[in-house]
C-alpha positions as CSV (number, residue, x, y, z in Angstrom):
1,X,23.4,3.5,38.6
2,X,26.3,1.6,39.0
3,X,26.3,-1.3,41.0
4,X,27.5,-5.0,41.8
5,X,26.9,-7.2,39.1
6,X,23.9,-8.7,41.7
7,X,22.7,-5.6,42.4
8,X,22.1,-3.6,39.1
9,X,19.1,-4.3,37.2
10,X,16.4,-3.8,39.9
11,X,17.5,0.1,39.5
12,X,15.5,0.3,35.7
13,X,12.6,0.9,37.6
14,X,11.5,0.7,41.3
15,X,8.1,-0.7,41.7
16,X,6.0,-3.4,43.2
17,X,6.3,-4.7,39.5
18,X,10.4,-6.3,39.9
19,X,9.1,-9.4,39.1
20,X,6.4,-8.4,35.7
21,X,7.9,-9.5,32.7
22,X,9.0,-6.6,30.9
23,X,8.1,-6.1,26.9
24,X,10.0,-5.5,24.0
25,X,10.0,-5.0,20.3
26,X,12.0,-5.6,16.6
27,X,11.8,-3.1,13.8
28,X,10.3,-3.4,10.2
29,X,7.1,-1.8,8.5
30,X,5.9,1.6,7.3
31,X,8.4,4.4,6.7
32,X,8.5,7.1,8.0
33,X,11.1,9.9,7.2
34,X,11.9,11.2,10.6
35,X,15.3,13.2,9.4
36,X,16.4,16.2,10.8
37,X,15.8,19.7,9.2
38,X,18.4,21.7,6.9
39,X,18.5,24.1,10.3
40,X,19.1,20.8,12.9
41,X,21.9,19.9,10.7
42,X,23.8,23.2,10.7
43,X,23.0,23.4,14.3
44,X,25.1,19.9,14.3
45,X,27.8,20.8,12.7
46,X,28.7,24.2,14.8
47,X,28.3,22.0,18.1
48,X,30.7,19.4,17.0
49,X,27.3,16.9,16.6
50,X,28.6,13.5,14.8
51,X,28.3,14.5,10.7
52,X,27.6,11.4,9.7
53,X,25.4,10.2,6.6
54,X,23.3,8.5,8.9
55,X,21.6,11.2,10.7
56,X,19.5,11.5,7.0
57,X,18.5,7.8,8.0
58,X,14.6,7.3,7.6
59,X,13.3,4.9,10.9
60,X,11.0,2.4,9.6
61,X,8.1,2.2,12.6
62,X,6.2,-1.2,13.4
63,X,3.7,-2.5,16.2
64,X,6.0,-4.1,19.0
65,X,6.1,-7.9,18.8
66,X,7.2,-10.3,22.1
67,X,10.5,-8.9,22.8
68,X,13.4,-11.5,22.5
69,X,15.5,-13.0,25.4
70,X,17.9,-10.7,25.1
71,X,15.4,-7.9,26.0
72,X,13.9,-10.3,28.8
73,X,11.3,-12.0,27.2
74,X,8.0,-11.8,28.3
75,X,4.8,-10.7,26.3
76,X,4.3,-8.1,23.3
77,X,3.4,-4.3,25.2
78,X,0.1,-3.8,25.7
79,X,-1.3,-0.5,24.5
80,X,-1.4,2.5,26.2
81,X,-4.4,4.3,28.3
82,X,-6.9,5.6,25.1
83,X,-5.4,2.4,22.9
84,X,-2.1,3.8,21.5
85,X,0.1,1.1,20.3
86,X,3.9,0.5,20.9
87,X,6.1,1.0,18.0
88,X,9.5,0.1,17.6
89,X,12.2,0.5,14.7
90,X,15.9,0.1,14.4
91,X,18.6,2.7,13.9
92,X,22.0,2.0,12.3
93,X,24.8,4.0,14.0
94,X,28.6,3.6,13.6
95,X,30.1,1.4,15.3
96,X,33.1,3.9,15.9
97,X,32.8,7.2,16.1
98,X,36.3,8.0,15.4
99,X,35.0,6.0,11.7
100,X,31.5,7.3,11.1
101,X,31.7,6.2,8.0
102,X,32.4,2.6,8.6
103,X,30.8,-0.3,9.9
104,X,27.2,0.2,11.6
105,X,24.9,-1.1,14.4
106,X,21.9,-1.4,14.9
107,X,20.5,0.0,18.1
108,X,16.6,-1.0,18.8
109,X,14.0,1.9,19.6
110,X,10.6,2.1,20.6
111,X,8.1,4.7,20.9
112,X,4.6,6.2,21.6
113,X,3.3,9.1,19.8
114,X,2.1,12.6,21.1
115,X,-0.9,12.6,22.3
116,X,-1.4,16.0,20.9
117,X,0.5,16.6,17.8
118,X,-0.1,20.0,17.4
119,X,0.9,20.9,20.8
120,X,4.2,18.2,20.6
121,X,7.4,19.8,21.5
122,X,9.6,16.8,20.0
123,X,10.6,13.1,21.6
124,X,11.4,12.7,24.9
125,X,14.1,10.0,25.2
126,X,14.2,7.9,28.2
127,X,17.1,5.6,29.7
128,X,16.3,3.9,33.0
129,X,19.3,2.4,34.4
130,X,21.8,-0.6,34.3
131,X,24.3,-0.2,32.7
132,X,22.5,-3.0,30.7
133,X,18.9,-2.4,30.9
134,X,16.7,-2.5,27.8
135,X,15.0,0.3,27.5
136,X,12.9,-1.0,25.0
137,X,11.2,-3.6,27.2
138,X,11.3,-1.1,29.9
139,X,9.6,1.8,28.8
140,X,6.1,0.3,27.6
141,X,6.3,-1.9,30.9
142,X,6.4,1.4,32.9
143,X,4.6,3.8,30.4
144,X,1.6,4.4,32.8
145,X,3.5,6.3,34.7
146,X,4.9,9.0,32.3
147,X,1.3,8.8,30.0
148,X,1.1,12.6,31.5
149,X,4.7,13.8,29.9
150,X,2.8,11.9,26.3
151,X,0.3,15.1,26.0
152,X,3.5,17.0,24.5
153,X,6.4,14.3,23.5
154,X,6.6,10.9,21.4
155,X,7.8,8.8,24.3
156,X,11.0,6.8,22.7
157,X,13.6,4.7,24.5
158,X,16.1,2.4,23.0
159,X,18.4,-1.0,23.8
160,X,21.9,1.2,24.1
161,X,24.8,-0.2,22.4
162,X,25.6,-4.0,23.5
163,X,22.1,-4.4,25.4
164,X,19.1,-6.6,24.4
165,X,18.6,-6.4,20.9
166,X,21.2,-3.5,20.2
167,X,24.3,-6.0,18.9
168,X,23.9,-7.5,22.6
169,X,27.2,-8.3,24.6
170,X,27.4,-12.3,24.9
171,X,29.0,-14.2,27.7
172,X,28.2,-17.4,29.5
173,X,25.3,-19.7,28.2
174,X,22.3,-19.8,31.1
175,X,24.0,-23.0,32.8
176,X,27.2,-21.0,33.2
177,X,25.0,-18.4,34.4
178,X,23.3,-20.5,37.1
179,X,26.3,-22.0,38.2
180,X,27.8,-18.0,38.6
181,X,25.0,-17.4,40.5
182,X,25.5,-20.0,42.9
183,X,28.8,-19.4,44.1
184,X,30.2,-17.9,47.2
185,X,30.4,-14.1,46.3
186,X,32.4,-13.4,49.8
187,X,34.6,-16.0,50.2
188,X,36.0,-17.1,53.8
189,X,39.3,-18.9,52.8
190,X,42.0,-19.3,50.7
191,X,39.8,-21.8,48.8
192,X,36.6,-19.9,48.2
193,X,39.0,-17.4,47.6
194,X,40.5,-18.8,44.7
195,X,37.3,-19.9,43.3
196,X,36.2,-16.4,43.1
197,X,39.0,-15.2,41.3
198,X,38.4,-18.2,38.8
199,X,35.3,-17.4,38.6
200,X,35.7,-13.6,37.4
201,X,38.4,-14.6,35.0
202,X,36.1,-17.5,33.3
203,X,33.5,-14.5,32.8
204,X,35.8,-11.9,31.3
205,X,37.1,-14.6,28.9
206,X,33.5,-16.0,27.6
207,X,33.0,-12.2,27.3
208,X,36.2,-12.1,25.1
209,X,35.6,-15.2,23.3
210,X,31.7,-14.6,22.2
211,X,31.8,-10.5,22.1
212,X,35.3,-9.5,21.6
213,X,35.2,-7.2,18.9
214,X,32.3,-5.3,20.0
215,X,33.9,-4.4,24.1
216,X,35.8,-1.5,22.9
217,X,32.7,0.4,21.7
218,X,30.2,0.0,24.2
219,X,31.3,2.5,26.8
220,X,28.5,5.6,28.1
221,X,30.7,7.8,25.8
222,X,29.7,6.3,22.5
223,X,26.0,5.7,24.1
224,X,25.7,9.8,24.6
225,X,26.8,9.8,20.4
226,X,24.3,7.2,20.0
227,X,21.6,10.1,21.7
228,X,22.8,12.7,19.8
229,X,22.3,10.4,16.5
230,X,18.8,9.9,17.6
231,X,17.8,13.1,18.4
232,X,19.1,14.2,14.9
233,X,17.0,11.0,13.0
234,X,14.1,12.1,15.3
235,X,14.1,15.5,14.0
236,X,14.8,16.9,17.1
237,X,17.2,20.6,17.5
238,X,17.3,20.1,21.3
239,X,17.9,16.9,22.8
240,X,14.6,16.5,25.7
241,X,15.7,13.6,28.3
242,X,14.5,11.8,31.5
243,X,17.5,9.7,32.8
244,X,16.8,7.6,35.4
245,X,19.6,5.9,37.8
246,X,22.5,4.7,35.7
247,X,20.7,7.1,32.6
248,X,21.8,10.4,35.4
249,X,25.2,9.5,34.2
250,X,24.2,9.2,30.9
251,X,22.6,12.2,30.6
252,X,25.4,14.2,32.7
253,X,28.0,12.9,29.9
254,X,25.7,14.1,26.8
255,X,25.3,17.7,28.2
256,X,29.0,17.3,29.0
257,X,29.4,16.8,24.9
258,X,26.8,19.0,23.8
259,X,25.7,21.3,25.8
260,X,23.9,23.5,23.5
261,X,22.1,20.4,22.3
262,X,20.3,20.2,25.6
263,X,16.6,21.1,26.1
264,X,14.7,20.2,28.7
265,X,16.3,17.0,30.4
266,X,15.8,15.6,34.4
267,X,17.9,13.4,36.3
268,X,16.1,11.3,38.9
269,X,18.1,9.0,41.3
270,X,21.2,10.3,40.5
271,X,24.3,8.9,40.1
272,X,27.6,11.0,42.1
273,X,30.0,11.5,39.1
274,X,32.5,12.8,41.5
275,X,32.8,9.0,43.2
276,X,35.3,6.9,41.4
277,X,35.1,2.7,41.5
278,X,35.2,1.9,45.2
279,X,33.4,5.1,46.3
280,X,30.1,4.2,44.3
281,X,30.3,1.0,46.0
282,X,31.0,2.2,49.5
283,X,28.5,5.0,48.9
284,X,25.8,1.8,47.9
285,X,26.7,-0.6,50.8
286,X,25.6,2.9,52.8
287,X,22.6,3.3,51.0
288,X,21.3,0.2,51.2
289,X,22.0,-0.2,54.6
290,X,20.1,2.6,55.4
291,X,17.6,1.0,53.4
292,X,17.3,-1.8,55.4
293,X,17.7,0.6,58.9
294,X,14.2,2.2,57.4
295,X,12.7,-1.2,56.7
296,X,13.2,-2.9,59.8
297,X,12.0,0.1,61.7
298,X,8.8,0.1,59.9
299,X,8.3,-3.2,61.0
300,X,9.1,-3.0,64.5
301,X,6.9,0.4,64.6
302,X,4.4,-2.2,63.3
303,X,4.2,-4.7,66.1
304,X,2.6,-8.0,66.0
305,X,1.4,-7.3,63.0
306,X,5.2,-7.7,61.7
307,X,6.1,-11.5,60.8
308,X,9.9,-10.8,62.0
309,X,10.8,-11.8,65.3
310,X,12.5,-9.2,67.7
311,X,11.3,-6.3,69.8
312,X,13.3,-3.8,68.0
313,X,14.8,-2.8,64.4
314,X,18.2,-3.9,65.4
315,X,16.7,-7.2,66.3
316,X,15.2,-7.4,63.9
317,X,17.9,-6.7,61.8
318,X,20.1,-8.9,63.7
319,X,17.6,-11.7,62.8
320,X,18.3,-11.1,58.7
321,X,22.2,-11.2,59.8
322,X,21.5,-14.5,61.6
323,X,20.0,-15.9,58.7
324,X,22.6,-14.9,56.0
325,X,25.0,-16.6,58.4
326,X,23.3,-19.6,58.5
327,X,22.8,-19.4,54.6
328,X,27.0,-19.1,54.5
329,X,27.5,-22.3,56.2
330,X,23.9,-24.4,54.9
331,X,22.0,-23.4,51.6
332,X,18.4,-24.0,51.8
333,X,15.9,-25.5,49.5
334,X,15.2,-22.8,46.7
335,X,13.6,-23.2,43.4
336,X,13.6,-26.7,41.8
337,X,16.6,-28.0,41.9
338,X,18.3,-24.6,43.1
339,X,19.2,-23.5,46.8
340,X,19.1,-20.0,48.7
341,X,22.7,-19.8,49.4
342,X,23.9,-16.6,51.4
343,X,24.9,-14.9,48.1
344,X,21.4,-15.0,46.3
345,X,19.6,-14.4,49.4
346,X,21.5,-11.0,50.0
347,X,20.7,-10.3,46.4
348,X,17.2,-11.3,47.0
349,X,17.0,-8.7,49.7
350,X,18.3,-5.9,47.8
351,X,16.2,-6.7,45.0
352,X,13.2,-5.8,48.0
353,X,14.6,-2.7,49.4
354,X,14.2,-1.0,45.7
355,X,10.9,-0.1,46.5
356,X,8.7,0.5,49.6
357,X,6.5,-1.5,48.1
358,X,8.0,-4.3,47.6
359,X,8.7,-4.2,51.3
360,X,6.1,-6.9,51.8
361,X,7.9,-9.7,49.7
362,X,11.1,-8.6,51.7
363,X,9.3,-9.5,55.2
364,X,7.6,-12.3,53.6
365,X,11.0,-14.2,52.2
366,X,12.9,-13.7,54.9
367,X,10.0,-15.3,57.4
368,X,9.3,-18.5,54.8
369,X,13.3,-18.7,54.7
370,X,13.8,-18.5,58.2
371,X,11.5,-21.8,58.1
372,X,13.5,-23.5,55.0
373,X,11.9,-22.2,52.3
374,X,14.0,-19.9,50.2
375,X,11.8,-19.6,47.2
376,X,10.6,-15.8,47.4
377,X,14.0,-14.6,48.1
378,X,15.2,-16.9,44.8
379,X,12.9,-15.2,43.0
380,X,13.7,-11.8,44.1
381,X,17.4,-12.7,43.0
382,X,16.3,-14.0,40.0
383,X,14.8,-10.8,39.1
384,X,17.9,-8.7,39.8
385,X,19.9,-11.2,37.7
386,X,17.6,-11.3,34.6
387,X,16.7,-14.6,34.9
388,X,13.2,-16.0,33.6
389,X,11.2,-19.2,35.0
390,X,12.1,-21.0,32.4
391,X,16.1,-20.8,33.0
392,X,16.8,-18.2,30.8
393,X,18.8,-15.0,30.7
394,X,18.6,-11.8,29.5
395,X,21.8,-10.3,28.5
396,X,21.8,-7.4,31.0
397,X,24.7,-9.4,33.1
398,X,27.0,-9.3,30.1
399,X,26.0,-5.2,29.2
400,X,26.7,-4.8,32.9
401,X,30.0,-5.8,33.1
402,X,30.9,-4.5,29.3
403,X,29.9,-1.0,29.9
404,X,31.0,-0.5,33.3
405,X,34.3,-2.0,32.3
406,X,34.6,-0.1,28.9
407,X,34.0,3.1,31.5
408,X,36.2,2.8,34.9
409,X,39.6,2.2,34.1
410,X,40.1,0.8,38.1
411,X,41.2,-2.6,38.3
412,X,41.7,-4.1,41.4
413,X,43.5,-7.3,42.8
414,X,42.5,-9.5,45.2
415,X,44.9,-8.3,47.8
416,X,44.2,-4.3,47.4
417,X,40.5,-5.7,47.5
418,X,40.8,-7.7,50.5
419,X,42.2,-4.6,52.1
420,X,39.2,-2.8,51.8
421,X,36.9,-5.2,52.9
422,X,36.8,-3.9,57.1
423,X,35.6,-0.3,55.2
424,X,32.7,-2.0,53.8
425,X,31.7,-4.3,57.0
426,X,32.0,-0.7,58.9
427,X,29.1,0.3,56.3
428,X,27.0,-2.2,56.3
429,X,26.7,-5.1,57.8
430,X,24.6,-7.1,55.4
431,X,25.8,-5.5,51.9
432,X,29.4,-4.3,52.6
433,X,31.2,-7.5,52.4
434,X,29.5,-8.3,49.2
435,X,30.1,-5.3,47.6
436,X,33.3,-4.7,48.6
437,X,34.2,-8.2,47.1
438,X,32.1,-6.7,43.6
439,X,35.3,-4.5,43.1
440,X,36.7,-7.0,41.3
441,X,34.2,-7.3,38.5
442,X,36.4,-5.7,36.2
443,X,39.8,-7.0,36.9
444,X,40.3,-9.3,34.2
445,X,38.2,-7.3,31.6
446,X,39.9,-7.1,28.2
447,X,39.4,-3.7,27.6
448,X,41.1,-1.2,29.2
449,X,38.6,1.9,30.6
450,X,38.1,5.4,29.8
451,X,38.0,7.2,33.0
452,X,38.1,6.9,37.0
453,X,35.1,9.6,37.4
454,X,32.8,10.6,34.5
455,X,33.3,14.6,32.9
456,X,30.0,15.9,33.5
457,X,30.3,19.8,33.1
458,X,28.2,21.4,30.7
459,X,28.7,25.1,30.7
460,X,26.3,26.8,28.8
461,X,23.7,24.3,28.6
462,X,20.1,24.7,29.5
463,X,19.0,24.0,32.7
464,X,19.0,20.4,33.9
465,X,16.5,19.1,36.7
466,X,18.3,16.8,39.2
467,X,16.0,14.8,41.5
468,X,17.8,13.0,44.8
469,X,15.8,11.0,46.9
470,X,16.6,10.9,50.8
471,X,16.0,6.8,51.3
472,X,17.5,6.1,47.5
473,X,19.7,2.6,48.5
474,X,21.0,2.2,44.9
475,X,22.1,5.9,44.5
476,X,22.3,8.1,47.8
477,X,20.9,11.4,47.8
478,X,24.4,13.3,47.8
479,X,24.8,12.2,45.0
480,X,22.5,14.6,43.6
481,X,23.8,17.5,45.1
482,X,27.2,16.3,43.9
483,X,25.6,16.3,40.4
484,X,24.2,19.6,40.0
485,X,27.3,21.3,41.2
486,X,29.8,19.4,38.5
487,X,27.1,20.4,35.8
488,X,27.8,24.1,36.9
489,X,26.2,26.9,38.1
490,X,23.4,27.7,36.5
491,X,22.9,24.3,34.5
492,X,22.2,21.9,37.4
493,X,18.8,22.6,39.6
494,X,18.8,20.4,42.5
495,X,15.4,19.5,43.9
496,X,14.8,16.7,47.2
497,X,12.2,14.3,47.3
498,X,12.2,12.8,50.7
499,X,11.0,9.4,50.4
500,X,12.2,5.5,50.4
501,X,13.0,3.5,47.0
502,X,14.8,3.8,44.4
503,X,14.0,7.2,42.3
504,X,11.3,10.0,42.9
505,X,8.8,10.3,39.9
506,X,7.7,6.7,40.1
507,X,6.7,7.1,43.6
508,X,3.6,8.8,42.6
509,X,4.2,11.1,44.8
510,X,2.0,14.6,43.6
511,X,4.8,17.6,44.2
512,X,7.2,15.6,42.0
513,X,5.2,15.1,39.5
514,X,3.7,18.2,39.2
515,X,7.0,20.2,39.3
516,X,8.3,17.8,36.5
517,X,5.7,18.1,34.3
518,X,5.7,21.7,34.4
519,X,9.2,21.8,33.4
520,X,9.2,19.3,30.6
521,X,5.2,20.4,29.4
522,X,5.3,24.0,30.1
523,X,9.2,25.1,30.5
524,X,9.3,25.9,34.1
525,X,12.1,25.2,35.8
526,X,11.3,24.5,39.6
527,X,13.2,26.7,41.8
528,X,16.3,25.5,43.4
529,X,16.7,23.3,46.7
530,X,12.8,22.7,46.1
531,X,11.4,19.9,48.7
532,X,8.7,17.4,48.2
533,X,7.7,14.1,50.4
């Protein structure tokens, strides 16, 4: 998906689990020669596949150590159901594409073999969001839920270029960082106005200073090459694909480049390619406050038994709004040293509304903060931000802002943004002014952008399964529909799972996974406008 900078790393996977530490991995150890056949390679050239030297590169596969801080830190990945380990290798790509013959980078896989090798139908690459999530912390943190899709595929993910261990973008240091975090992100005044504006232009410059020559090349475009690189290392003909959130748009741009590349691929939690800048955000303040409209019912459907006051879900709601206020003019006591200022805490909230189940910490943080204690909804923030207990960062912040700014080509000042501020308080209530103020992320980027939507047709490509979700905050259903149709007819199946959170497979919910599995196991495609939930 594409989000606020606050908003955005909650989307790589939607789970009870946003505060587990997630795992990682480096590369070294046994080769293995993984290139693609004399067949792939002809196949690449007709297509207009990158013919570089480097798609005859031989991976070099090792057990997964403690991934670094870039990744997230955290622990090494445990193995899998049946005791298969984690493997993870690097792959050198170029670091232009227009020059595939000049300088490299390494970009940081990991995988889990087949289950059944003589059954496998090739490696089923995953990316789960951001921009700037690591995928290869993500993947073995969340493996349990696509062990089923292992009886035919190696499951592989990667750090795309300038994320985690893949020549991650660097910005602040992790004091910068905190003090980022704590200021006003929807300023009141001329003063907390200009402080803002400081603020984004001290990013963009650290970004500059520490990361400068690498911002030109970390756009989606270059990350879809990167996919088509691995599929040919991986010995793959087809490309086979589960993009999830931000990875929909991924995905969409790939089968844009090569569609007869594509094999079996699904899109869950889909990103609209048709929404430019200030549409994806006006289209997310929406979302989530629907999110929250669907939360605060629950609870007043629940009674006593709810620890909010107010007799209703717009009291209730009114109750959340009350606090943020009071948040806005008083911070509470947070985390050490730390407050709850009205920024985190609407972060915090977000970071709940990802997940039904994570529902409970959201009605838990906002009681204990309602009494003074803004830890929980802290910690919630902190998880959104990638920041560990111990003060550290990952680097998804910096990928963040780097992709999506290599990307959109919108830059907007503080005037036009302040214009569109009433169209996000119409939205939402809680999220719009926040997000509306988030347009500005980009305005003092170094690198000018690509595009103002995404080109994501892919005429002649094999059929693509596109997933929305009817309570999906972070990326609203139409944006599925929206999907399928710029794919074109015949490429994009649309299918509806009508649940809350963010995404439909991980929801465990039976229909979807059945009707994904037999696509990506067994080949069949689910038929159009198909319904589960």
């Amino acid at each position: 998906m594409r989000t606020s900078p606050a908003l955005r790393a909650a989307a790589l996977a939607a789970t009870v689990t946003v505060l587990l530490p997630l795992a990682g991995c480096a590369d070294g150890g046994d080769e293995e020669p993984t290139g693609p056949t004399n067949r792939a390679r002809a196949a690449n050239a007709a297509t207009g596949s990158p013919s570089t030297g480097l798609a005859a590169q031989k991976l070099t596969w090792k057990k997964c150590p403690a991934p670094s801080q870039a990744q997230g830190g955290g622990n090494p990945p445990s193995p899998l159901p049946g005791g298969a380990n984690w493997e993870c290798a690097s792959m050198k790509a170029p670091l232009d594409y227009a020059k595939p013959d000049g300088d490299t980078i390494e970009l940081a896989l990991i995988r889990a073999k087949a289950i059944s090798p003589k059954k496998r139908i090739g490696s089923l690459i995953f990316n789960f969001g951001g921009p700037g999530g690591s995928g290869v912390a993500t993947l073995p943190a969340f493996g349990t839920a696509y062990d089923k899709l292992r009886a035919r595929y190696d499951l592989v993910s990667f750090d795309p270029r300038g994320v985690g261990n893949s020549d991650g973008v660097e910005c602040e240091t992790d004091k910068q960082l905190d003090a980022r975090y704590q200021e006003d992100g929807t300023p009141d005044d001329a003063a907390e106005e200009k402080a803002f504006v400081q603020d984004t232009k001290r990013f963009a410059a650290a970004c500059e200073k520490r990361s400068g020559e690498r911002l030109p090349y970390v756009g989606t475009t270059n990350a879809a090459r990167d996919m088509d690189l691995m599929r040919q290392v991986l010995g793959d003909d087809k490309l086979y694909y589960f993009g999830i959130s931000y990875g929909t748009e991924l995905g969409g741009v790939y089968a844009h480049l090569f569609p007869k590349k594509v094999g079996r691929a699904v899109l869950d939690a889909v990103v609209d390619p048709t929404e430019d800048a200030e549409e994806s955000s006006l289209s997310q303040a929406k979302g989530f406050q629907l999110a929250l409209d669907n939360f605060t019912e629950d609870c007043a459907d629940r009674g006593d038994a709810c620890k909010l006051p107010g007799s209703d879900a717009k009291e209730i709601e009114q109750g959340i709004s009350s606090l943020l206020d009071q948040l806005e003019k008083k911070p509470i006591k947070g985390i050490g040293a730390r407050e709850l200022t009205e920024t985190q805490a609407t972060t915090g909230i977000a970071a709940a509304l990802y997940s039904k189940e994570t529902w409970p910490l959201l009605e838990q943080g906002v009681d204990e903060a309602d009494g003074g204690n803004g830890s929980l909804l802290l910690a919630l923030a902190d998880s959104l931000n990638g920041r560990s207990e111990d003060g550290r960062y990952d680097n998804s912040a910096a990928a963040y802002s780097a992709i999506s700014c290599a990307d959109s080509r919108e830059r907007f000042t503080l005037e036009q943004t302040k214009a569109k501020l009433p169209a996000f308080r119409d939205a939402s209530p809680v999220f719009g002014n926040y997000l509306g103020w988030g347009l500005m992320g980009c305005t003092d980027w170094p690198v000018k952008g690509t595009w103002k939507t995404p080109d994501v047709s892919a005429p002649g490509a094999a059929p693509i399964l596109v997933i929305g979700n009817t309570g999906d905050p972070a990326t609203p259903y139409e944006g599925a529909q929206a999907m399928a149709e710029e794919l074109g007819e015949g490429v994009g199946v649309e299918m509806t799972y009508k649940g809350q959170g963010h995404g439909a497979y991980n929801s465990g919910d039976a229909c979807v996974q059945k009707a994904v599995g037999g696509y990506l196991l067994d080949g069949k495609v689910p038929e159009a406008g198909t319904v589960c939930g």
